[in-house]
C-alpha positions in Angstrom: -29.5 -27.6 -7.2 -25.9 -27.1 -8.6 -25.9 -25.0 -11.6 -22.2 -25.6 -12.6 -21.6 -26.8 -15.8 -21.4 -30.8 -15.9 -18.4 -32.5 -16.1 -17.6 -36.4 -16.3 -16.7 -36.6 -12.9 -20.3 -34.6 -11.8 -21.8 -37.8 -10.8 -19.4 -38.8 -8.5 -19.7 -35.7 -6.5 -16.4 -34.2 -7.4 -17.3 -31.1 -8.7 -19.3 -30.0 -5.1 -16.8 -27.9 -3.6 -16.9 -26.0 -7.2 -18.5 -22.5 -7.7 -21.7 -22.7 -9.3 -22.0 -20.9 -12.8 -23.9 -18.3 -11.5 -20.9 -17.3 -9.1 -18.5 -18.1 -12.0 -20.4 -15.3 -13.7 -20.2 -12.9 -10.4 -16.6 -13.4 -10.3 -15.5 -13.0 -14.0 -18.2 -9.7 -13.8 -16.5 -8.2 -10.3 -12.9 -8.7 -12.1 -13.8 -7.3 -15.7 -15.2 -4.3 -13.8 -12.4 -3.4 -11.3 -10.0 -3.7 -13.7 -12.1 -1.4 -15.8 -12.5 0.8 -13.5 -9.0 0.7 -12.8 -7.5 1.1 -15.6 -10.3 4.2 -16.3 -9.0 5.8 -13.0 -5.2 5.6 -13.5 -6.0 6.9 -17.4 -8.1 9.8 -16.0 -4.7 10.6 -13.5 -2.1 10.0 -16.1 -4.0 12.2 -18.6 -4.4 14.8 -16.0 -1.5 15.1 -14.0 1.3 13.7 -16.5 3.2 16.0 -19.0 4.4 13.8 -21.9 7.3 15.8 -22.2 8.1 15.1 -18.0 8.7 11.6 -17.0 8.0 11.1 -13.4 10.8 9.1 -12.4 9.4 6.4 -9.6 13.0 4.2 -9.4 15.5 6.1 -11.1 15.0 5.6 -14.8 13.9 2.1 -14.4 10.6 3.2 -13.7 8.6 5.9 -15.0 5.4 7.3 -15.7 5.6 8.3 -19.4 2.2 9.4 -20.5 2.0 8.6 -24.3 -0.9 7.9 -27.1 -1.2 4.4 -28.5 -2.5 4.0 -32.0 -1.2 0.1 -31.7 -1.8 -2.8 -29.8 -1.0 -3.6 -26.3 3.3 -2.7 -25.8 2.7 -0.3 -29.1 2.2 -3.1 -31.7 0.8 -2.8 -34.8 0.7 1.2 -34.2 -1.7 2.6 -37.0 -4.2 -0.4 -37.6 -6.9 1.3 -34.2 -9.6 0.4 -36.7 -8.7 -3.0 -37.1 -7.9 -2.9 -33.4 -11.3 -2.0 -32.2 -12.8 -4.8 -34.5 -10.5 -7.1 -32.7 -11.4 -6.2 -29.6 -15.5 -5.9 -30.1 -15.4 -9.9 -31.3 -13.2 -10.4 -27.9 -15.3 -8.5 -25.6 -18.6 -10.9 -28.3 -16.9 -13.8 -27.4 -15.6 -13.5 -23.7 -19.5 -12.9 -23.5 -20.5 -15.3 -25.4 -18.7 -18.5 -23.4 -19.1 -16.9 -20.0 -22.4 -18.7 -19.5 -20.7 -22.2 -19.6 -17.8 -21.3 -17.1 -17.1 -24.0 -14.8 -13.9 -23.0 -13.7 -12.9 -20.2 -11.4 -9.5 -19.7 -12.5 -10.8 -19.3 -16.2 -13.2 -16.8 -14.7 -10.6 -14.8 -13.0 -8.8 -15.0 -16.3 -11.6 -14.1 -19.1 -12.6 -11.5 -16.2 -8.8 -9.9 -16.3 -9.0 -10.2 -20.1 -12.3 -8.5 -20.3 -11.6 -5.5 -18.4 -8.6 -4.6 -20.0 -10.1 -5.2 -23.4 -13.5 -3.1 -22.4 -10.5 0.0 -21.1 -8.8 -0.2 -23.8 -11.7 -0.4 -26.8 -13.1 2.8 -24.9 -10.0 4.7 -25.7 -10.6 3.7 -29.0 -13.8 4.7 -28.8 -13.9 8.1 -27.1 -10.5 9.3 -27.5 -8.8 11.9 -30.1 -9.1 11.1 -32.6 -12.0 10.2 -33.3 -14.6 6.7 -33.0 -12.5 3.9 -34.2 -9.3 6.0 -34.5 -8.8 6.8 -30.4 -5.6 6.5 -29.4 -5.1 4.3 -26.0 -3.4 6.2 -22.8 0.0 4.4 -21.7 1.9 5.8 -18.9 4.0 2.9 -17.5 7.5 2.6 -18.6 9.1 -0.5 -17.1 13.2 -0.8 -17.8 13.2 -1.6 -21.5 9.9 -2.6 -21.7 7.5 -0.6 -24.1 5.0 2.2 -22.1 1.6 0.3 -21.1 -1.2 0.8 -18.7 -3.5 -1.0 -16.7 -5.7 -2.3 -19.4 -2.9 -3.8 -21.1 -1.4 -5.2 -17.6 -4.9 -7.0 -17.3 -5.1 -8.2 -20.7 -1.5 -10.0 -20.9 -1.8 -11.5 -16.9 -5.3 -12.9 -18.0 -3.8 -14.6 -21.1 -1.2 -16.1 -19.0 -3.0 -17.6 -17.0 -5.5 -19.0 -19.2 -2.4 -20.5 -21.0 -1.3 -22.0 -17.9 -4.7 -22.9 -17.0 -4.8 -24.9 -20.2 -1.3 -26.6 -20.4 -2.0 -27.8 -17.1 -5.6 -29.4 -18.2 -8.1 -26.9 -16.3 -10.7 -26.5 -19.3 -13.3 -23.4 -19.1 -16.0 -25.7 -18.4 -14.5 -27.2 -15.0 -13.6 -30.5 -16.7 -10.2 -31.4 -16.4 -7.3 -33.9 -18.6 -3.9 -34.3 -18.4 -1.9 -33.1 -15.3 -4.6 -31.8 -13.1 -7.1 -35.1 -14.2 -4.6 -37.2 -12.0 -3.8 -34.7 -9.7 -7.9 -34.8 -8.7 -7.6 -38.6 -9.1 -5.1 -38.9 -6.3 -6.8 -36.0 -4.0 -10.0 -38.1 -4.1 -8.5 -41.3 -3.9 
């Protein structure tokens, strides 16, 4: 018995060479926690070995490890609202949850999974970190040419958005239906 969610084209057997939910769930799980766990590790190093008043240069200036605390968002937005933050990223993490048990697309799982994980690394800075529950301030150690410092969580976070956004535009919904663009394009592969 397939368990993937049902889509209009189920009946004609289109949807057989698609994960089953339950696999949909393994992956999105698997990603959320490596990139977790990733982005824990490279904190735990940065914290450690980095001297925030020592940038390790990696290519000249371009790149650098630059360890600094985060009170804002992801690329240091809205620095000073970590309460609101936190909130923010609870209902994510809620909602990520929430819809994972109707995934019928792997490239949506990949996605929520990347978006997951870096929201779970990030919202345990908050958590655990100086200074305090709800006030933690989030490690960031990249420093890419003029871009703001990040870190892994935030890498995570902004790729799985992308490509949920492409994912979208292109007419892959999260329940393995499909409209627009890729609708005809599995019209003409089956045809």
């Amino acid at each position: 018995m397939d368990d993937a969610a049902p889509g209009p084209d189920t009946a004609s057997g289109a949807d057989s060479d698609r994960p089953t939910s339950r696999k949909l769930l393994l992956y999105l799980a698997v990603i959320a926690v490596a990139a977790y766990l990733a982005d824990l590790l490279t904190k735990t190093l940065a914290v450690r070995y980095l001297d925030p008043a020592d940038p390790v240069e990696i290519v000249g200036d371009f790149v650098t490890l630059h360890l600094l605390r985060n009170s804002g968002a992801a690329f240091s937005m809205a620095t000073g609202y970590t309460w609101v933050l936190t909130i923010v990223a609870v209902i994510v993490v809620g909602v990520i949850i929430r819809f994972s048990s109707r995934l019928g697309s792997l490239g949506w799982a990949i996605g929520l999974g990347l978006v997951l994980g870096g929201a779970l690394g990030n919202l345990t800075d908050r958590m655990f970190r100086a200074p305090g529950p709800l006030r933690g301030h989030v490690v960031d150690f990249f420093s890419v040419g003029a871009w703001p410092v990040f870190n892994v969580a935030d890498s995570a976070v902004v790729c799985g958005a992308i490509l949920l956004v492409v994912l979208t535009l292109l007419g892959y919904d999260y329940d393995g239906t499909r409209t627009g663009w890729a609708a005809r394009k599995e019209g003409e592969r089956d045809a």
